[in-house]
N, C-alpha and C positions, 0 to 999 in steps of 0.2 A: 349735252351742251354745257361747256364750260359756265359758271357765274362770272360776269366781266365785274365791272365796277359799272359801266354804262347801264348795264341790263338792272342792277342793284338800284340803281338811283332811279331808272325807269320806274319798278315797282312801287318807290316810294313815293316816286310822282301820281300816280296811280291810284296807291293807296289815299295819301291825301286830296289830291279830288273827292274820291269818292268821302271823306269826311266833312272836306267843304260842302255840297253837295248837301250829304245831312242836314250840315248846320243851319243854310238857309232856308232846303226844302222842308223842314219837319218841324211839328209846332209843339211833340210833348217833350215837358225839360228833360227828361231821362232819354231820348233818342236825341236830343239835342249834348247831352252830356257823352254820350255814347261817340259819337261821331265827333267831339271834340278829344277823347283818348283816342280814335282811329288819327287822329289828326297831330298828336303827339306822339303816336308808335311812328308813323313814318318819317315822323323827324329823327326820330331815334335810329330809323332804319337807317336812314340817309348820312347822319355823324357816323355810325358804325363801321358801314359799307367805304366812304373813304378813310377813314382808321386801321381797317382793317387792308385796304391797298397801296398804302402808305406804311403801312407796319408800325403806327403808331397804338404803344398801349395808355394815352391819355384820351382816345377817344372811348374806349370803354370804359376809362370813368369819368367823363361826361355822361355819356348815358346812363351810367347807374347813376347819377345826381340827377337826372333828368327824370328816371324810375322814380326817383325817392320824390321829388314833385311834384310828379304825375299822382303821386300813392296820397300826398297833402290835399292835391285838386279835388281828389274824387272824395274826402273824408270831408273837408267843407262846402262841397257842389251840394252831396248826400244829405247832410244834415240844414241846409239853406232848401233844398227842397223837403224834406220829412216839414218841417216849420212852418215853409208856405202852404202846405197841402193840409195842412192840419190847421191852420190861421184862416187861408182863404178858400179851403174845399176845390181848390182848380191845381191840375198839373198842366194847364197850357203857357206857353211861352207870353203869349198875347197878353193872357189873364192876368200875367203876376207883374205887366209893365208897369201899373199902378204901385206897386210896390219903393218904386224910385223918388227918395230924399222928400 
């Protein structure tokens, strides 16, 4: 089976669900972070996928600026949760809504 562009976007529609999905269903920050890069990869899949059907090579530097974002998120997600978990003893989502202003 060929890769269309259809079937491409498909997956990435797919793929992101199932991060949404996470996002709402799950309550520890790390499965909640997890499913927010699932939720970024298939965006990236999806700029890619028409860049790459279009024969545009600015769409793959979009997504490596998008990489390089993605790599910023997860380096201050990481250390905002190390902080709360060692401040408040909870990695729940719930737990750390106190946390707010």
């Amino acid at each position: 089976h060929a890769m269309t562009l259809a079937r491409l976007l498909m997956l990435s529609f797919v793929v992101f669900s199932i991060g949404l999905f996470g996002v709402l269903a799950r309550r520890h920050v790390i499965a909640v972070m997890l499913s927010i890069e699932l939720m970024f990869n298939s965006i990236n899949l999806a700029i890619l996928s028409v860049a790459w059907a279009h024969g545009w090579l600015s769409g793959v530097l979009l997504v490596l600026f998008g990489i390089a974002v993605t790599v910023a998120e997860v380096a201050v997600g990481l250390s905002l949760f190390l902080l709360a978990e060692r401040v408040r003893r909870t990695t729940g989502v719930d737990d750390l809504s106190m946390l707010k202003g």
